[in-house]
KOLLUMKOL-938158 format. One record per residue (C-alpha): residue number from 0; residue in three letters; x, y, z. Coordinates in Angstrom, 2 decimals. Layout:
% residues N
@nr NUM | rest ALA | u X | v Y | w Z
...
END
This chain:
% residues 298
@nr 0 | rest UNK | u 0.00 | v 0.00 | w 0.00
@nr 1 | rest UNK | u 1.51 | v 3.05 | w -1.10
@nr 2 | rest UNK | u 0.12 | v 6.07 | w 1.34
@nr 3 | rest UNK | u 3.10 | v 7.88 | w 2.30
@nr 4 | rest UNK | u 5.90 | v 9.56 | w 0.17
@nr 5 | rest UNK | u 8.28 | v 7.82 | w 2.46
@nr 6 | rest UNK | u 6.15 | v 4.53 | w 1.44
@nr 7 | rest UNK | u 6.55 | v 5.25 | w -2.16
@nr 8 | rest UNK | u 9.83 | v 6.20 | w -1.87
@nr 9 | rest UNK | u 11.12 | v 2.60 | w -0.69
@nr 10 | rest UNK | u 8.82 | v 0.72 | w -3.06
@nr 11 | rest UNK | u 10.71 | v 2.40 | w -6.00
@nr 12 | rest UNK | u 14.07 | v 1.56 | w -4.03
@nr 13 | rest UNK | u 12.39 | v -2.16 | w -3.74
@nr 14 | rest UNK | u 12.08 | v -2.10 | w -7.42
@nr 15 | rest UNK | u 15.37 | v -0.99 | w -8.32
@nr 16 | rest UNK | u 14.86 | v 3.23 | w -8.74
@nr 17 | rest UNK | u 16.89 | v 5.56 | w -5.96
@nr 18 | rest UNK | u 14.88 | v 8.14 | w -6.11
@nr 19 | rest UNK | u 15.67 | v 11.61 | w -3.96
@nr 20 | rest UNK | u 12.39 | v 12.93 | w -1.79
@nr 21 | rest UNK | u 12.11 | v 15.68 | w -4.75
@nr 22 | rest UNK | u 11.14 | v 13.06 | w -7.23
@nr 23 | rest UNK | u 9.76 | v 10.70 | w -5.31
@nr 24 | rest UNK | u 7.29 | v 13.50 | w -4.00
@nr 25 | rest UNK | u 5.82 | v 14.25 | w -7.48
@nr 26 | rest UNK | u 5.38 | v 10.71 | w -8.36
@nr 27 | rest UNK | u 3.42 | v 9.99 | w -5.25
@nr 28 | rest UNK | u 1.38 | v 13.26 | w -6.45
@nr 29 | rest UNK | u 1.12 | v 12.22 | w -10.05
@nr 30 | rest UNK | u -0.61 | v 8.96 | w -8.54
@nr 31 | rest UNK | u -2.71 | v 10.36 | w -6.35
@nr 32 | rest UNK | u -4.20 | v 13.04 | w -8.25
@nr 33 | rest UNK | u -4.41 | v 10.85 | w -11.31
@nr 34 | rest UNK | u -2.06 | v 13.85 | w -13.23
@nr 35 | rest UNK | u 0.71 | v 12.87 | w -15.99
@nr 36 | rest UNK | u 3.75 | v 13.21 | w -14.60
@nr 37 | rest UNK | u 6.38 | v 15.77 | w -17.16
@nr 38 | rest UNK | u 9.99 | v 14.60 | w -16.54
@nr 39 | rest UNK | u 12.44 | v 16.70 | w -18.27
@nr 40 | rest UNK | u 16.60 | v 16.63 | w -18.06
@nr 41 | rest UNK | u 19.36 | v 15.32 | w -20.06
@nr 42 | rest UNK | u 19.55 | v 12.21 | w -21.46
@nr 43 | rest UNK | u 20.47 | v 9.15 | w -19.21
@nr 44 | rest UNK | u 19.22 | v 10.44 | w -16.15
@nr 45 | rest UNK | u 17.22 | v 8.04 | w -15.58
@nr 46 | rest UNK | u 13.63 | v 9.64 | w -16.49
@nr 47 | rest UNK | u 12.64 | v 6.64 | w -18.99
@nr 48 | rest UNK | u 13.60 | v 4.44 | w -16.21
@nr 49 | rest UNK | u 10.66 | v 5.92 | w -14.00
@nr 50 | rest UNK | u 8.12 | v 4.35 | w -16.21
@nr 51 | rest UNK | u 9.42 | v 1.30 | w -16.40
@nr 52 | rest UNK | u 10.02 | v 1.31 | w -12.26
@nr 53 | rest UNK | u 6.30 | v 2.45 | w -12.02
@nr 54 | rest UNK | u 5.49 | v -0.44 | w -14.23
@nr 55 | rest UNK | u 6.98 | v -3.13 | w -11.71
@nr 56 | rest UNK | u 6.30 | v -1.45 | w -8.59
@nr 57 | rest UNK | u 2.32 | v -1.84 | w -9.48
@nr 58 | rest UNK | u 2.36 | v -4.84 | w -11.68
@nr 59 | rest UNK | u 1.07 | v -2.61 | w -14.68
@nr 60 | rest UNK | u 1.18 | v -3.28 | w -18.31
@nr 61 | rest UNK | u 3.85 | v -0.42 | w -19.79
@nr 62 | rest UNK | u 2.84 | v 1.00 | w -22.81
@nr 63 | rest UNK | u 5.51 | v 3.01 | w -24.91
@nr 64 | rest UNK | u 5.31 | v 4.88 | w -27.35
@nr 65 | rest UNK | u 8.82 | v 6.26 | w -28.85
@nr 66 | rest UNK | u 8.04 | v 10.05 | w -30.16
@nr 67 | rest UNK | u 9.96 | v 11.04 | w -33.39
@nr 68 | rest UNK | u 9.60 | v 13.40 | w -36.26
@nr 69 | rest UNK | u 6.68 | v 12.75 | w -38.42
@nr 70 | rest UNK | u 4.83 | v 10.67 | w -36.09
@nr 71 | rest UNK | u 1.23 | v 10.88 | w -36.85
@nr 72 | rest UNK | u -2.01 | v 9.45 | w -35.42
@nr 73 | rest UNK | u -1.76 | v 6.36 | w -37.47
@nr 74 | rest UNK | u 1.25 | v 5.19 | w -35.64
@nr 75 | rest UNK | u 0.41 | v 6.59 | w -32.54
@nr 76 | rest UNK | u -3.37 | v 5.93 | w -31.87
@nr 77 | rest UNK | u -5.10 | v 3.63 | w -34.56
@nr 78 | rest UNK | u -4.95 | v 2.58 | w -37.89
@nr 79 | rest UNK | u -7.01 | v -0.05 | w -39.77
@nr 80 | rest UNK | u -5.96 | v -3.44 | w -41.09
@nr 81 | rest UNK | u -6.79 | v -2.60 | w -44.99
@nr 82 | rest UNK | u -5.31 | v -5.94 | w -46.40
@nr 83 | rest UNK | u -7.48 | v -7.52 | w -44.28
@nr 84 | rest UNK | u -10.44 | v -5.25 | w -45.08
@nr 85 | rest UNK | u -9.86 | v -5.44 | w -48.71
@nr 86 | rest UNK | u -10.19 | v -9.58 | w -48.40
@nr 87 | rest UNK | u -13.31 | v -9.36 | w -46.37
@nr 88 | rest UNK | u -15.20 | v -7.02 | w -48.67
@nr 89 | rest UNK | u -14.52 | v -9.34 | w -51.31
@nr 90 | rest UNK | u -16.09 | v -12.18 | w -49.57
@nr 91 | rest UNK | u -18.57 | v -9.73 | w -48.47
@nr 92 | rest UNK | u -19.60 | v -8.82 | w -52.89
@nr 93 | rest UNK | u -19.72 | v -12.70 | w -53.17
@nr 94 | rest UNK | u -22.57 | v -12.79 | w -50.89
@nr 95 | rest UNK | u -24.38 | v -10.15 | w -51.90
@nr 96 | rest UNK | u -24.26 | v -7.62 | w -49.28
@nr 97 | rest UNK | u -25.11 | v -4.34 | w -49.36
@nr 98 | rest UNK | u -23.25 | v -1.19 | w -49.04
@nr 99 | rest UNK | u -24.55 | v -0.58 | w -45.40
@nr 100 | rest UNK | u -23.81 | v -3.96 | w -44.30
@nr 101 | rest UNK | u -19.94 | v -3.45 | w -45.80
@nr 102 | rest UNK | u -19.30 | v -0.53 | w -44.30
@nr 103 | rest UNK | u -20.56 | v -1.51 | w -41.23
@nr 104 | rest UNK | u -18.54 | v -5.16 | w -41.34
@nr 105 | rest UNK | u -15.19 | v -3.30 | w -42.51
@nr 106 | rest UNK | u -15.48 | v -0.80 | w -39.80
@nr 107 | rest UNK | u -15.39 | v -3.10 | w -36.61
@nr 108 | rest UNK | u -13.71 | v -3.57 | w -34.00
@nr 109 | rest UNK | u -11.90 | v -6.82 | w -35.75
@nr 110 | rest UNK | u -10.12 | v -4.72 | w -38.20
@nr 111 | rest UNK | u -9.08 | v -1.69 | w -35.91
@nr 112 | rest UNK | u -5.31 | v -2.12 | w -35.64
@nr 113 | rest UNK | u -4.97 | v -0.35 | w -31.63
@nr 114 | rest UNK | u -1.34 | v 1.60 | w -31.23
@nr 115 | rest UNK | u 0.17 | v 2.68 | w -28.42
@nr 116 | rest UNK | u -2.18 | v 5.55 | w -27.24
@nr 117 | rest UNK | u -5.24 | v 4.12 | w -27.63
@nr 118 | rest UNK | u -3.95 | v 0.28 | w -26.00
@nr 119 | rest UNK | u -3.85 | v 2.87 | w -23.00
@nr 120 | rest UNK | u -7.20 | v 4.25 | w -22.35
@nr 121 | rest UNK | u -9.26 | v 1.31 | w -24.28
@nr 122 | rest UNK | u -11.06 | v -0.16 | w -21.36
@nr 123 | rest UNK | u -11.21 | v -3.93 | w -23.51
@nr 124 | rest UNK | u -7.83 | v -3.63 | w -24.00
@nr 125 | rest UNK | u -6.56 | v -3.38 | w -19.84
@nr 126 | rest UNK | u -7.94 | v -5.05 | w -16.92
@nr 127 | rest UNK | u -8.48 | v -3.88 | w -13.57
@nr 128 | rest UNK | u -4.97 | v -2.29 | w -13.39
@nr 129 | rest UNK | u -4.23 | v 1.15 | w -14.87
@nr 130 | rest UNK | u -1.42 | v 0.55 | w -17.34
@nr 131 | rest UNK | u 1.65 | v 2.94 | w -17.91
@nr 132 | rest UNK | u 1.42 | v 5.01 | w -20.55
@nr 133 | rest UNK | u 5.08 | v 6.05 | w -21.32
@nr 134 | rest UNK | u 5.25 | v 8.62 | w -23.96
@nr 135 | rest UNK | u 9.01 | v 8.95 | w -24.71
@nr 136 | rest UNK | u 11.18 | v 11.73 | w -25.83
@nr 137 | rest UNK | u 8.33 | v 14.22 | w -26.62
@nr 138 | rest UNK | u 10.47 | v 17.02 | w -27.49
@nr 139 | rest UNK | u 11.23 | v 14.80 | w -30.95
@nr 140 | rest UNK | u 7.95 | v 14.71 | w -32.42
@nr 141 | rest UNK | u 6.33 | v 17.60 | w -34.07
@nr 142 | rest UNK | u 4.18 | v 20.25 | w -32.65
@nr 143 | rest UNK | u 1.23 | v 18.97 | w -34.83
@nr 144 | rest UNK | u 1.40 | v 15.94 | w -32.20
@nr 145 | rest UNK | u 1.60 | v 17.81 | w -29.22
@nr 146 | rest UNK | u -1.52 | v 19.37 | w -29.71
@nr 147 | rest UNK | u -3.09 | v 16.18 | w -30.16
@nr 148 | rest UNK | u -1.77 | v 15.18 | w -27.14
@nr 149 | rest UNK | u -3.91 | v 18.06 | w -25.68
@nr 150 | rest UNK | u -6.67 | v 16.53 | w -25.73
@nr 151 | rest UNK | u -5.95 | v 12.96 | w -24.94
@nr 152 | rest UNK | u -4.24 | v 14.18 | w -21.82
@nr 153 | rest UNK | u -7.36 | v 16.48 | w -20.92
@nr 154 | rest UNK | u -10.20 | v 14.09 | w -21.33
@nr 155 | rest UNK | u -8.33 | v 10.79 | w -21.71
@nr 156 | rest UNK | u -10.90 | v 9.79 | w -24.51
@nr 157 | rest UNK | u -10.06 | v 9.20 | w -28.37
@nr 158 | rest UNK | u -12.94 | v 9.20 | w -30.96
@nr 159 | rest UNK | u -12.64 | v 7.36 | w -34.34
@nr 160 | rest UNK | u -15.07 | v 8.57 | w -36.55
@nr 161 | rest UNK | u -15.82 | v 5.11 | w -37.72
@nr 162 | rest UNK | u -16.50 | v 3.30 | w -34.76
@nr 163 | rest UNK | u -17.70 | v 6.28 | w -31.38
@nr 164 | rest UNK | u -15.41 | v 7.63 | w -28.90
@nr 165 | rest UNK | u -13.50 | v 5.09 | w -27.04
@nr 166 | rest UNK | u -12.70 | v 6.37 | w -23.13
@nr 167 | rest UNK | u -10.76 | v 5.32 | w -20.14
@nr 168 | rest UNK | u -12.66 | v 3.43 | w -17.79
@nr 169 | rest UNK | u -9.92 | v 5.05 | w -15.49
@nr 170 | rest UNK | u -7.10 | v 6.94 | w -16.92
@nr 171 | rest UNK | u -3.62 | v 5.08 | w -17.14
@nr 172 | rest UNK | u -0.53 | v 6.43 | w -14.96
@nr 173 | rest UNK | u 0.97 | v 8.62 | w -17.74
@nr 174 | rest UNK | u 4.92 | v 9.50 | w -17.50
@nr 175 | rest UNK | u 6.00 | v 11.80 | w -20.79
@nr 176 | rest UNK | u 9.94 | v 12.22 | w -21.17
@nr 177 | rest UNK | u 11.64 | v 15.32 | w -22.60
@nr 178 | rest UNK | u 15.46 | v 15.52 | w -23.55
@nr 179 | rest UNK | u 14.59 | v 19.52 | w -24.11
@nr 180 | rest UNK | u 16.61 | v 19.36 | w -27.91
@nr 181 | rest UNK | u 13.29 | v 21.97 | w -28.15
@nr 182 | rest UNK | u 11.00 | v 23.61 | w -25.79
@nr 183 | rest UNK | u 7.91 | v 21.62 | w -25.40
@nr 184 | rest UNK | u 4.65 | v 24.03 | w -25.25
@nr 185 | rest UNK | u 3.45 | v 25.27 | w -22.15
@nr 186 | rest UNK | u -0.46 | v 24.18 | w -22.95
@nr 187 | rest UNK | u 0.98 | v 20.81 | w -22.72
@nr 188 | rest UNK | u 3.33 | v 21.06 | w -19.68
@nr 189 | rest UNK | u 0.18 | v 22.66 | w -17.84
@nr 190 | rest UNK | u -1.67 | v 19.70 | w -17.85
@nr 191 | rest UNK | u 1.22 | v 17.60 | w -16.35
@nr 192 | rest UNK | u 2.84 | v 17.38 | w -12.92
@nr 193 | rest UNK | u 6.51 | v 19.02 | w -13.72
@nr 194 | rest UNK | u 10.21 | v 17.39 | w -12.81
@nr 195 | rest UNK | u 13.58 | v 18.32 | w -13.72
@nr 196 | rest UNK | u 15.77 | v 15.66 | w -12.92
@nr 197 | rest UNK | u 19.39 | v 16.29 | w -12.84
@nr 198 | rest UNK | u 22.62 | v 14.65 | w -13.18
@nr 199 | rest UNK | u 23.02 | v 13.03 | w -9.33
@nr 200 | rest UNK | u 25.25 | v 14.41 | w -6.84
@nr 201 | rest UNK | u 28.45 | v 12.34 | w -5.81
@nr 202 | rest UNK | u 26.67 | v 9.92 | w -2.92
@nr 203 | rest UNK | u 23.65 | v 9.78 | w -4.82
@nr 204 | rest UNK | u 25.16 | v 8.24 | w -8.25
@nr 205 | rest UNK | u 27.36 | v 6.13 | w -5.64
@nr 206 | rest UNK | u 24.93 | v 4.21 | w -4.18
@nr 207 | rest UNK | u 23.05 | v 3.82 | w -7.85
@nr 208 | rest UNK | u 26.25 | v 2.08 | w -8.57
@nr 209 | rest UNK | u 26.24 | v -0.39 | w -5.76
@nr 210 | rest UNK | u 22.20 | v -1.01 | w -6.66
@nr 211 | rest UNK | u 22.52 | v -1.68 | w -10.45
@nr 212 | rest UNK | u 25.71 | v -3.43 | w -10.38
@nr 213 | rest UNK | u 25.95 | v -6.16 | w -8.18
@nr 214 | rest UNK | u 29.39 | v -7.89 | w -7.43
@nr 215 | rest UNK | u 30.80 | v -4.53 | w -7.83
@nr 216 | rest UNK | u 33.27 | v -3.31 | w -5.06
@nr 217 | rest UNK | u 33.19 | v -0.17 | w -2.92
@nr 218 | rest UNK | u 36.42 | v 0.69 | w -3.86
@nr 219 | rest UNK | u 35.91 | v 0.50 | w -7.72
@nr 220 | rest UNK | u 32.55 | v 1.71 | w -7.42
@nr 221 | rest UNK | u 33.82 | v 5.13 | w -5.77
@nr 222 | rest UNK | u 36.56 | v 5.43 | w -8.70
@nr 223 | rest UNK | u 34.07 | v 5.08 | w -11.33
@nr 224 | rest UNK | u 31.23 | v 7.84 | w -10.00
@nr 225 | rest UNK | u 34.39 | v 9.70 | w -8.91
@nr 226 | rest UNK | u 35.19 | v 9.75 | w -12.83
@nr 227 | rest UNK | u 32.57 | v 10.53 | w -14.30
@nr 228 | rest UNK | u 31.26 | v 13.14 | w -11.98
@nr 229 | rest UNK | u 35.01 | v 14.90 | w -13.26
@nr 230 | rest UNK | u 33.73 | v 14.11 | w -16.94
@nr 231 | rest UNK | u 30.77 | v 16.46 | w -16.40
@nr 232 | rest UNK | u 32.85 | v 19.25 | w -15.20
@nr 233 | rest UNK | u 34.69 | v 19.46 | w -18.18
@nr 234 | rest UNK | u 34.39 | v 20.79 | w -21.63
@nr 235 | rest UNK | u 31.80 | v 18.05 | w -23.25
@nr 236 | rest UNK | u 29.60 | v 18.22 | w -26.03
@nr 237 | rest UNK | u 27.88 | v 15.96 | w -24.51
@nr 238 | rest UNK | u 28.67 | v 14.63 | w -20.73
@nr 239 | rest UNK | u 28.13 | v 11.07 | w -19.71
@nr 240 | rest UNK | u 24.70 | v 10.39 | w -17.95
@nr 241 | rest UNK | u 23.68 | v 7.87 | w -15.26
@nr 242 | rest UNK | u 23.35 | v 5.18 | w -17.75
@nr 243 | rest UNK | u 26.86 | v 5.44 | w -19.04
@nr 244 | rest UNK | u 28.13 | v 5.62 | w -15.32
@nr 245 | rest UNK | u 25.88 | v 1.82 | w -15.25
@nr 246 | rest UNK | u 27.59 | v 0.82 | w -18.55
@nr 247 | rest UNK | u 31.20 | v 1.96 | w -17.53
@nr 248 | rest UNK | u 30.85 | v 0.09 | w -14.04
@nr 249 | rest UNK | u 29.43 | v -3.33 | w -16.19
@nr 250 | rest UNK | u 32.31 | v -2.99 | w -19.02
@nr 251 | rest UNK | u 35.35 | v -2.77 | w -16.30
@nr 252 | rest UNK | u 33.31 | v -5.80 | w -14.22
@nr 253 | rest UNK | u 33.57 | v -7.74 | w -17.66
@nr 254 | rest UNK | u 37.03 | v -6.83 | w -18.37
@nr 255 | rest UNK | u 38.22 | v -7.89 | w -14.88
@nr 256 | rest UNK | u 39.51 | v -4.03 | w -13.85
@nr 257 | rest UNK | u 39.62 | v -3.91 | w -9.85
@nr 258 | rest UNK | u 40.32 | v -0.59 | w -9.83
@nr 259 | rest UNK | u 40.60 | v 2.64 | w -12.70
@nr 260 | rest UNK | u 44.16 | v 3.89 | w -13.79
@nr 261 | rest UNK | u 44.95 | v 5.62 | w -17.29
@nr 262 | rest UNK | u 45.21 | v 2.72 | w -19.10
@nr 263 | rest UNK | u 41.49 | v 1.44 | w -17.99
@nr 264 | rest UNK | u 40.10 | v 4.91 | w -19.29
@nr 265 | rest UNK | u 42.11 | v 5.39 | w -22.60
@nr 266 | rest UNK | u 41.01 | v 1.61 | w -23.11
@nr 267 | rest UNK | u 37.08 | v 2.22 | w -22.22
@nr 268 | rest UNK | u 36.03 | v 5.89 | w -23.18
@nr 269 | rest UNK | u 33.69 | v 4.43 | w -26.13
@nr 270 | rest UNK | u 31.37 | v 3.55 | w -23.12
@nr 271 | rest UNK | u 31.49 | v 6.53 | w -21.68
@nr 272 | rest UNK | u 31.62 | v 9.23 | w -24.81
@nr 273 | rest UNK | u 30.00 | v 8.77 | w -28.29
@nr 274 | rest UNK | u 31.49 | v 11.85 | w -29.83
@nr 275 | rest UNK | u 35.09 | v 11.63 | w -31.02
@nr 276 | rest UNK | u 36.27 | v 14.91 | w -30.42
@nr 277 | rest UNK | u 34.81 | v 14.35 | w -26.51
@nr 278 | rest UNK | u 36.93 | v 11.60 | w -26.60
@nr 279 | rest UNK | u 40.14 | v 13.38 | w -28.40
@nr 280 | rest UNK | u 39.69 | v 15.69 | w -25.64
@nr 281 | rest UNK | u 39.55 | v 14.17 | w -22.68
@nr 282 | rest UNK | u 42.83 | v 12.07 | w -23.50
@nr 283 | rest UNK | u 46.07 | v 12.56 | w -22.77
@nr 284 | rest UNK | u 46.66 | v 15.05 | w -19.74
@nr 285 | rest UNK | u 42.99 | v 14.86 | w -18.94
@nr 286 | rest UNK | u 43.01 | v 11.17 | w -19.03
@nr 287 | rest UNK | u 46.03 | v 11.31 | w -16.35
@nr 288 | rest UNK | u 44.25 | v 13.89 | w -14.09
@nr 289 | rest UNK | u 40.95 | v 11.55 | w -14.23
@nr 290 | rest UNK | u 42.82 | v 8.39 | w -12.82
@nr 291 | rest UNK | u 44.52 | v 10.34 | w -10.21
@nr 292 | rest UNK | u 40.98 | v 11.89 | w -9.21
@nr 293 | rest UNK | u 39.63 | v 8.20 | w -9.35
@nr 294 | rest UNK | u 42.05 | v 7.58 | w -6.24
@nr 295 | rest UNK | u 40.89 | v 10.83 | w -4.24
@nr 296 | rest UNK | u 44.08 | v 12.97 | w -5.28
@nr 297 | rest UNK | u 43.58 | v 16.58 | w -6.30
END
């Protein structure tokens, strides 16, 4: 029973999501008041990773739908099965039907192909548990969509003109992500429950270590947050995020490291950086400083 923020707060530990009081407290409001929940930050913070945490912690179906340029409402909400339409009407002219009869037969329910937004409000489609409706990387699709989204996060109800409108018995726990590579319009933000979530501070990303990789050390566990909270103080195009730190600590687990020197990092940035000139940067002197930081010098 989750009925504290404290309560909440544990239960995402439980399933595998530190989460600081800020966050957790806006989650435990987002369920309450039955509110999407607006997480915005830099990539690999760990925002996508709320959805799926909400999705274990209440035994929920997750529903995801990846946002991109050009998505439209035939990928996102519905689209109809016309192969299989196009076979049925022509066993529906060998029997003689009429044109009512056809439309209404090619218009059902059998040949509506659901997608990801409407799976999440269609009451035939979920059962007594609200699914989570994970609507990923917003700030890629187009502002045509958002608008749509409008609506669907106002009155949770979709109509196709074909068939009625189609509403949530009860409306799924929505999370929508934002990596901000464009500002997101305040008529949708308003209508959400609003987190920034930032890169961790030193303790914090520490003890996410220890969580998501078990057999890992204290010691090396220290040197790698150690690193790559240095990383994000320097000169980047683009810094490493939580999830690298997680890939980092896996890759020098798998490679038998017990502890980070120069070698180790030269050997290991591609987990860390995808840009090469990140990468041209950071070795040589930097790479030196890095491994001496990883052992607490200054």
């Amino acid at each position: 029973m989750i009925d504290t923020i404290d309560s909440l707060q544990q239960s995402l530990l439980a399933a595998g999501y530190l989460a600081g009081r800020d966050l957790a407290t806006i989650i435990f409001l987002a369920l309450k008041m039955g509110k999407p929940l607006f997480l915005e930050g830099e990539a690999g913070v760990g925002k996508t990773e709320v959805a799926k945490t909400l999705s274990t912690m209440l035994g929920a179906k997750l529903i995801r739908l990846q946002c991109y340029e050009g998505l439209d409402v035939r990928t996102a909400v519905y689209d109809w099965a016309y192969a299989r339409q196009i076979l049925h009407l022509r066993m529906l002219e060998a029997t003689g039907a009429g044109r009512a009869e056809m439309a209404r037969e090619l218009y059902s329910r059998e040949f509506l192909l659901a997608r990801p937004l409407l799976q999440a409000i269609d009451p035939a489609a979920n059962d007594a548990a609200r699914p989570v409706l994970l609507i990923d990387e917003i700030d890629r699709a187009d502002e045509e969509f958002e608008s749509f989204l409008l609506e669907l996060l106002s009155d949770f109800q979709i109509t196709i003109p074909e068939l009625g409108t189609i509403r949530a018995a009860q409306p799924p726990v929505v999370v929508v992500t934002s990596n901000r590579t464009r500002e997101v319009h305040d008529a949708l933000k308003r209508r959400c429950l609003y987190h920034w979530i930032d890169y961790p501070p030193f303790e914090t990303e520490y003890q996410i270590v220890l969580l998501k990789s078990p057999g890992i050390s204290a010691q090396l566990a220290v040197q790698v947050t150690r690193v790559v909270q240095e990383l994000r103080r320097a000169d980047l195009f683009k810094p490493p995020g939580v999830a690298e730190t997680l890939d980092w600590a896996a890759a020098l687990m798998t490679i038998g490291a017990t502890e980070v020197d120069e070698a180790v990092i030269n050997d290991t940035l591609g987990v860390l950086l995808k840009y090469q000139d990140d990468a041209q940067r950071v070795q040589g002197a930097l790479t030196r400083d890095l491994a001496k930081r990883a052992h607490g010098a200054r």
